[in-house]
ROZAGU-114327 format. One record per atom (N, C-alpha, C, O): residue number from 1; atom name; x, y, z. Coordinates in steps of 0.05 Angstrom, whole numbers, plus 5000, padded with zeros to 4 digits. Layout:
> NUM,CA,X,Y,Z
...
This chain:
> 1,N,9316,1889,8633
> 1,CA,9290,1886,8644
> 1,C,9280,1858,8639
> 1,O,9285,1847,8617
> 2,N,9266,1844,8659
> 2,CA,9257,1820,8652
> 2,C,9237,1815,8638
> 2,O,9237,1794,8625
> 3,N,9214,1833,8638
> 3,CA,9199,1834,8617
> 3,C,9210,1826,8592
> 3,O,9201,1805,8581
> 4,N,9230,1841,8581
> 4,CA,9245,1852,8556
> 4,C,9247,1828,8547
> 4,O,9241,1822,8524
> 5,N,9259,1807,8567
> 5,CA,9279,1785,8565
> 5,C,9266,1759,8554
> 5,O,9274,1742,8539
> 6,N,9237,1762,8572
> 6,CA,9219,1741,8570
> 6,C,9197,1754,8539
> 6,O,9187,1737,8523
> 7,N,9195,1777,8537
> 7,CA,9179,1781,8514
> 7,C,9196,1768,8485
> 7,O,9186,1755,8466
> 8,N,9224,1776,8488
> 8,CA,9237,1763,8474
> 8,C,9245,1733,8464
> 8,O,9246,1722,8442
> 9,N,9249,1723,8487
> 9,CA,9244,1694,8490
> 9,C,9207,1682,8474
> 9,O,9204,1662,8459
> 10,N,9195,1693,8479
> 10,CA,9164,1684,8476
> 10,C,9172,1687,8437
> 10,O,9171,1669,8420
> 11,N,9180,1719,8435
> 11,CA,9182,1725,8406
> 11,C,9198,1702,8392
> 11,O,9191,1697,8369
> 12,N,9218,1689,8403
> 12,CA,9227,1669,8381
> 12,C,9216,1644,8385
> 12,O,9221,1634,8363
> 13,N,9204,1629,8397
> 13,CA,9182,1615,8401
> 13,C,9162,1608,8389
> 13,O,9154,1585,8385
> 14,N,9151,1634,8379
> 14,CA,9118,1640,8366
> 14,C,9131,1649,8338
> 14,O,9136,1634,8318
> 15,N,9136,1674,8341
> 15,CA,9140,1695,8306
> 15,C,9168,1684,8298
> 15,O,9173,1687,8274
> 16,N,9183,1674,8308
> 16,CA,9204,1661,8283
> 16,C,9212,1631,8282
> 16,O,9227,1623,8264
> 17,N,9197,1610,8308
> 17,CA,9196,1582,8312
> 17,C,9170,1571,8315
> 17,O,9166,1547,8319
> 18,N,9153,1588,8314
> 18,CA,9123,1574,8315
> 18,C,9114,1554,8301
> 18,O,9123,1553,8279
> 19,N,9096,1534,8309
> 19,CA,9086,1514,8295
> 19,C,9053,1520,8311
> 19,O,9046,1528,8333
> 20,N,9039,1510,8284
> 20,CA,9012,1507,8295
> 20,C,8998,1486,8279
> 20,O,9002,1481,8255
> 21,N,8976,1472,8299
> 21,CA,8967,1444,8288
> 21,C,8946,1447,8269
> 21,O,8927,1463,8274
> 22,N,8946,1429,8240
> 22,CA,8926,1438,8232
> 22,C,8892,1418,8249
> 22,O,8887,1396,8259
> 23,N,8876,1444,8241
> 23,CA,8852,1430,8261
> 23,C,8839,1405,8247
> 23,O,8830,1387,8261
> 24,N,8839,1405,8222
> 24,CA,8826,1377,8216
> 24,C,8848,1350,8210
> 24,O,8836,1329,8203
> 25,N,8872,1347,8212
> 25,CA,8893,1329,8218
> 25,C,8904,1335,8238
> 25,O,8900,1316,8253
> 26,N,8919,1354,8252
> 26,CA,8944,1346,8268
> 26,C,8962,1350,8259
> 26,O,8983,1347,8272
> 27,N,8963,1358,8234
> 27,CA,8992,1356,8226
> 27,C,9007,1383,8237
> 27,O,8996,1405,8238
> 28,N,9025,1379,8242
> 28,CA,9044,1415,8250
> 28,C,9049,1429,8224
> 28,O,9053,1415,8205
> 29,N,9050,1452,8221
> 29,CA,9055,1467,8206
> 29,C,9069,1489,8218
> 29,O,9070,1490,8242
> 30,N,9084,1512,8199
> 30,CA,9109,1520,8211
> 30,C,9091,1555,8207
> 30,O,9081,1563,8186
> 31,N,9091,1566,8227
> 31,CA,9087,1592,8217
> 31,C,9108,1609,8223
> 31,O,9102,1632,8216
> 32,N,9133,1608,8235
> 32,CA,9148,1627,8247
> 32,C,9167,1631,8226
> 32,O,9176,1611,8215
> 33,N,9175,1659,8218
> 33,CA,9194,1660,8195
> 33,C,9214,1648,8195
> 33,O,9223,1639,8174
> 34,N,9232,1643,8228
> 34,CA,9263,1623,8222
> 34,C,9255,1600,8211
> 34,O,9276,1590,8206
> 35,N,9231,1580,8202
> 35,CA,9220,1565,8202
> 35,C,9205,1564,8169
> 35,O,9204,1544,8155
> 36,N,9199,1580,8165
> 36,CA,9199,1579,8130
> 36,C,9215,1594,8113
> 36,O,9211,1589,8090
> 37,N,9231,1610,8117
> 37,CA,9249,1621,8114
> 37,C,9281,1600,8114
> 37,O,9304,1609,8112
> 38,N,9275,1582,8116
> 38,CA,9299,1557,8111
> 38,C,9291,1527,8115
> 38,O,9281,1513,8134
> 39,N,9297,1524,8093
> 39,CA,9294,1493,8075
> 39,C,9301,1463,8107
> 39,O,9288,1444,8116
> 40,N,9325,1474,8114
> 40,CA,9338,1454,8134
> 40,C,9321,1457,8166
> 40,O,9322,1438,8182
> 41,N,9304,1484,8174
> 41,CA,9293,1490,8191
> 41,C,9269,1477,8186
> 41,O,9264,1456,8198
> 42,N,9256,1487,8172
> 42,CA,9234,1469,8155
> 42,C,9225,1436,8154
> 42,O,9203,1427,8159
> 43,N,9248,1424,8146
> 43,CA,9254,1404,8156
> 43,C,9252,1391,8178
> 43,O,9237,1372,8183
> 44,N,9276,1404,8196
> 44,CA,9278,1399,8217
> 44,C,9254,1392,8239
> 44,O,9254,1373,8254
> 45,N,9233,1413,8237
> 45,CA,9212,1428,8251
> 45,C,9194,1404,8254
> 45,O,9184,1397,8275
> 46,N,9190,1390,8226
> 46,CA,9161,1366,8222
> 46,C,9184,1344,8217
> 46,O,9183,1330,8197
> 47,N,9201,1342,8233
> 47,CA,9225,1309,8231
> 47,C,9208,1286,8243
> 47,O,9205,1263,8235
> 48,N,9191,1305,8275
> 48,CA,9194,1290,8284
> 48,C,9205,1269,8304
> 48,O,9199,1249,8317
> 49,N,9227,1286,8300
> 49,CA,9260,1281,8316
> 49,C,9265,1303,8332
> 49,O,9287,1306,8342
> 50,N,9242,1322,8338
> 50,CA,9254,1340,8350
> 50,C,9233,1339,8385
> 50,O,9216,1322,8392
> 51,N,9240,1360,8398
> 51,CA,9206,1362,8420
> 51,C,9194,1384,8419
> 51,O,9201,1407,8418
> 52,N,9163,1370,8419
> 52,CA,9144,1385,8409
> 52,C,9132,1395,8441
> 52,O,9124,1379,8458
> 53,N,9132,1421,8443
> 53,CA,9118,1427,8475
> 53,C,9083,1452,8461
> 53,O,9082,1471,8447
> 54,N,9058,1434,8478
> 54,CA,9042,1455,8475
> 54,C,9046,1477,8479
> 54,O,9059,1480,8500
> 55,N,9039,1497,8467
> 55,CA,9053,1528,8468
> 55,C,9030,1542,8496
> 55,O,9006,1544,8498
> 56,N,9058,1549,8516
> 56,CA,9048,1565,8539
> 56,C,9062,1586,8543
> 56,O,9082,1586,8557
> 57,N,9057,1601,8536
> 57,CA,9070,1629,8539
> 57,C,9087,1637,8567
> 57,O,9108,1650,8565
> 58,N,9077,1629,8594
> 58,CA,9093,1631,8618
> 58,C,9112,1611,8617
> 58,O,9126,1608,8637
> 59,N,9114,1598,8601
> 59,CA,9135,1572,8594
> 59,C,9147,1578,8583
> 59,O,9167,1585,8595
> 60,N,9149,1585,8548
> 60,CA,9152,1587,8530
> 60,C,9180,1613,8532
> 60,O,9202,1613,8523
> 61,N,9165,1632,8550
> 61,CA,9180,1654,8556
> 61,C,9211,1655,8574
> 61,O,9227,1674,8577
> 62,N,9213,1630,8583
> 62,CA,9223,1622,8609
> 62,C,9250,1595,8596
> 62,O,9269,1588,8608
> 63,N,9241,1585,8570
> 63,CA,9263,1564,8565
> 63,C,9281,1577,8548
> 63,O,9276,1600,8541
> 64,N,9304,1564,8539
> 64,CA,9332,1566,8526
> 64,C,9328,1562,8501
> 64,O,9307,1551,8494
> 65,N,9347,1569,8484
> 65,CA,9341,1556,8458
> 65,C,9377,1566,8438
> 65,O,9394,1580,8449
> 66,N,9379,1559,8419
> 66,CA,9409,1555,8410
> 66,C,9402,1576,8384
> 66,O,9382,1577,8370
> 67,N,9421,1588,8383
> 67,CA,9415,1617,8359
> 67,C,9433,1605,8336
> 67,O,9434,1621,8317
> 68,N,9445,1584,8331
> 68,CA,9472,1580,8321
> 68,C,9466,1558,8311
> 68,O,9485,1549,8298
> 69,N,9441,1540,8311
> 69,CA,9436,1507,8301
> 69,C,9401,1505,8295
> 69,O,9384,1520,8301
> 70,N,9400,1486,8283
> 70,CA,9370,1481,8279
> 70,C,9358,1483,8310
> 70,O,9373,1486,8329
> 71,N,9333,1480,8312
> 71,CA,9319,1490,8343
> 71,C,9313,1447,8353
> 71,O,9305,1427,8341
> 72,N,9321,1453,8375
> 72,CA,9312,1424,8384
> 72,C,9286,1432,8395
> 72,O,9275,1410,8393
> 73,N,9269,1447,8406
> 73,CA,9253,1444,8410
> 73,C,9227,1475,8400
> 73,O,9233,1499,8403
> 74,N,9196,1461,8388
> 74,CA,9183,1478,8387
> 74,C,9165,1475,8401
> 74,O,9160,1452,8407
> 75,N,9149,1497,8410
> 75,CA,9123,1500,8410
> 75,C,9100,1504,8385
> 75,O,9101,1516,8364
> 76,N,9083,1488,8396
> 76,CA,9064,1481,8382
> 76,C,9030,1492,8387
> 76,O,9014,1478,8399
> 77,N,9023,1514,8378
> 77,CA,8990,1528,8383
> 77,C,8978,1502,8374
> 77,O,8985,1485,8357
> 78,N,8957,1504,8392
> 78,CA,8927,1490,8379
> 78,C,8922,1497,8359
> 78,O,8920,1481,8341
> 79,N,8918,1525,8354
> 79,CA,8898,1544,8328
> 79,C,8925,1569,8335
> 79,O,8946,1570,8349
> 80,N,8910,1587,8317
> 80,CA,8924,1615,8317
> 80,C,8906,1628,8330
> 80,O,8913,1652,8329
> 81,N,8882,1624,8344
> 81,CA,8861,1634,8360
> 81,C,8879,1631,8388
> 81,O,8887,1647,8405
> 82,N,8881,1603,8386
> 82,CA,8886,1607,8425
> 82,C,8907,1610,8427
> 82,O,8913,1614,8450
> 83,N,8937,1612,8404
> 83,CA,8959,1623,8408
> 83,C,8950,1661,8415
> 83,O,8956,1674,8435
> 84,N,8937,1668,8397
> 84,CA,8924,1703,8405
> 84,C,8914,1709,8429
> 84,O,8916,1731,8441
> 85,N,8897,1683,8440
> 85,CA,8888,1684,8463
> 85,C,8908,1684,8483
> 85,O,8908,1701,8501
> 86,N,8923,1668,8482
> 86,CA,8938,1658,8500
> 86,C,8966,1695,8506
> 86,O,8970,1707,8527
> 87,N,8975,1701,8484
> 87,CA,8993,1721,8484
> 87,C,8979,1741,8489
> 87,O,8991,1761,8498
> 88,N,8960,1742,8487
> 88,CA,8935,1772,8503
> 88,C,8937,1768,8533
> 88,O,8939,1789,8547
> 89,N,8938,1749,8541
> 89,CA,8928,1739,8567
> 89,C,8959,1741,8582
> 89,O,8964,1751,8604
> 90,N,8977,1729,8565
> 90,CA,9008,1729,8581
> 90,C,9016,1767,8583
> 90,O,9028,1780,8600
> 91,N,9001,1772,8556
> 91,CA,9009,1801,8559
> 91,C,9006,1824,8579
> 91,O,9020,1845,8582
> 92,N,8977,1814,8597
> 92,CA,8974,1827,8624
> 92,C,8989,1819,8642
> 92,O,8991,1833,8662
> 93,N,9002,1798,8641
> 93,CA,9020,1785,8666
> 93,C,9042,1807,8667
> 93,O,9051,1812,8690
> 94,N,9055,1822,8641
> 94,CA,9072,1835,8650
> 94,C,9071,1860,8669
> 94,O,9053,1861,8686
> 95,N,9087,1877,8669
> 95,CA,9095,1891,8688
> 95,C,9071,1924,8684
> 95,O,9054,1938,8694
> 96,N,9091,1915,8656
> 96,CA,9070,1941,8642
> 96,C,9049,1927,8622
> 96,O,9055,1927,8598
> 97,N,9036,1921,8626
> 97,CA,9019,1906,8608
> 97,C,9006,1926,8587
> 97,O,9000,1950,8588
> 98,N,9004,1908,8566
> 98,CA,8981,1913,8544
> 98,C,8972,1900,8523
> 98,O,8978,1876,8522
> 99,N,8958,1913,8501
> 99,CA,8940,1894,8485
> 99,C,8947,1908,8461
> 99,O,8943,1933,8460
> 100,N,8958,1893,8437
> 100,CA,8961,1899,8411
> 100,C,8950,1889,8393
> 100,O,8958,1867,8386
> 101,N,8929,1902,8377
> 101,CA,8914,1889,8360
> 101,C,8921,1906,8329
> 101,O,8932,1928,8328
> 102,N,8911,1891,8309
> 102,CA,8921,1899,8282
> 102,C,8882,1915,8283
> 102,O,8865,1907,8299
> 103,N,8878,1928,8269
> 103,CA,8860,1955,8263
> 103,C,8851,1942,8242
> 103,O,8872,1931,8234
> 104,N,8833,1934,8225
> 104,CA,8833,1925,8197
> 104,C,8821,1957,8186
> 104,O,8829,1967,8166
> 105,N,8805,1966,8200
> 105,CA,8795,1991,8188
> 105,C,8821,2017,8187
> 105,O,8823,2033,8169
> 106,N,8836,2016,8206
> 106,CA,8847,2035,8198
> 106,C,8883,2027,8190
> 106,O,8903,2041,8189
> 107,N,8877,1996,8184
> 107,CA,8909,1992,8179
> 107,C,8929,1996,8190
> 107,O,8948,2007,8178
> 108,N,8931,1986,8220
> 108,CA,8959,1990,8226
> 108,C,8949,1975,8256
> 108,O,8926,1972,8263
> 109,N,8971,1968,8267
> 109,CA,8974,1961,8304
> 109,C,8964,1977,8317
> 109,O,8975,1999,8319
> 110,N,8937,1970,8332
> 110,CA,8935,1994,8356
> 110,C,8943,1981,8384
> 110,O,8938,1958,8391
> 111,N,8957,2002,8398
> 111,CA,8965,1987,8436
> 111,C,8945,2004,8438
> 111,O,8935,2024,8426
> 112,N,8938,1983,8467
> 112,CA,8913,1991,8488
> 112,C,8931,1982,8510
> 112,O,8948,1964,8509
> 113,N,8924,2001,8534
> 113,CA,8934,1991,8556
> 113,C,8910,2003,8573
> 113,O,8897,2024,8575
> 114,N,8910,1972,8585
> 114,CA,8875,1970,8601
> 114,C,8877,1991,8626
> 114,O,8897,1995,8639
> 115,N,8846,2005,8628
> 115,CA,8852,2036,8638
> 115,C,8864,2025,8668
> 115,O,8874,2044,8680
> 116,N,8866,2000,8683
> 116,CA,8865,1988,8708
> 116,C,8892,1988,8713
> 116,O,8902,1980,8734
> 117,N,8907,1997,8691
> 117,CA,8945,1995,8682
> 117,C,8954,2023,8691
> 117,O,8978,2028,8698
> 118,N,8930,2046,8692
> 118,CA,8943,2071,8681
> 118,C,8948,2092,8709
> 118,O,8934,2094,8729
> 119,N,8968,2103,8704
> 119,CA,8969,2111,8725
> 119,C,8981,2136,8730
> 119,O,9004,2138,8723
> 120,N,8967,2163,8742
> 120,CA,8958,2187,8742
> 120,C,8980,2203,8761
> 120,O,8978,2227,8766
């Protein structure tokens, strides 16, 4: 499924290559676990030497990347706001769309799938 393919794609991008800027420097910082989760990724990530693309989710979802070597290229959120924003928003583009939010009151992931999705 292409969905599948592209949600996947987005997932190593963001949750295990993500970088996000901090707002009062600029500096990148690494939030994606392949990305602090190793010393040489880590590295790699704020070289400098690598390409940095603003993070677009219909993009993001859509490029290549090497499973087997440091990442030549990341994406980069503004904030972790408009990265949320932004993956809410790609998330209706899909097929089957929906919305996953963390619950703070009741602890856990809730899916919503907007009633305009549902179908009888």
């Amino acid at each position: 499924d292409d969905d599948i393919a592209r949600l996947g794609t987005l997932y190593w991008f963001t949750v295990e290559f993500g970088l996000v800027e901090d707002e009062k420097t600029g500096a990148k910082k690494g939030y994606g676990a392949g990305v602090l989760g190793s010393a040489e990724e880590m590295e790699n990530a704020i070289s400098g030497n690598v390409k940095y693309v603003p993070l677009d989710c219909a993009q993001a979802a859509e490029m290549e990347f090497p499973i087997d070597s440091v990442q030549p290229v990341y994406t980069v959120a503004h904030s972790f706001q408009s990265a949320r924003d932004q993956l809410r928003e790609f998330s209706l583009s899909l097929e089957k769309p929906f919305n996953a939010e963390y619950d703070e009151v009741l602890k856990k992931i809730v899916v919503n799938i907007p009633s305009s999705t549902h179908k009888n």
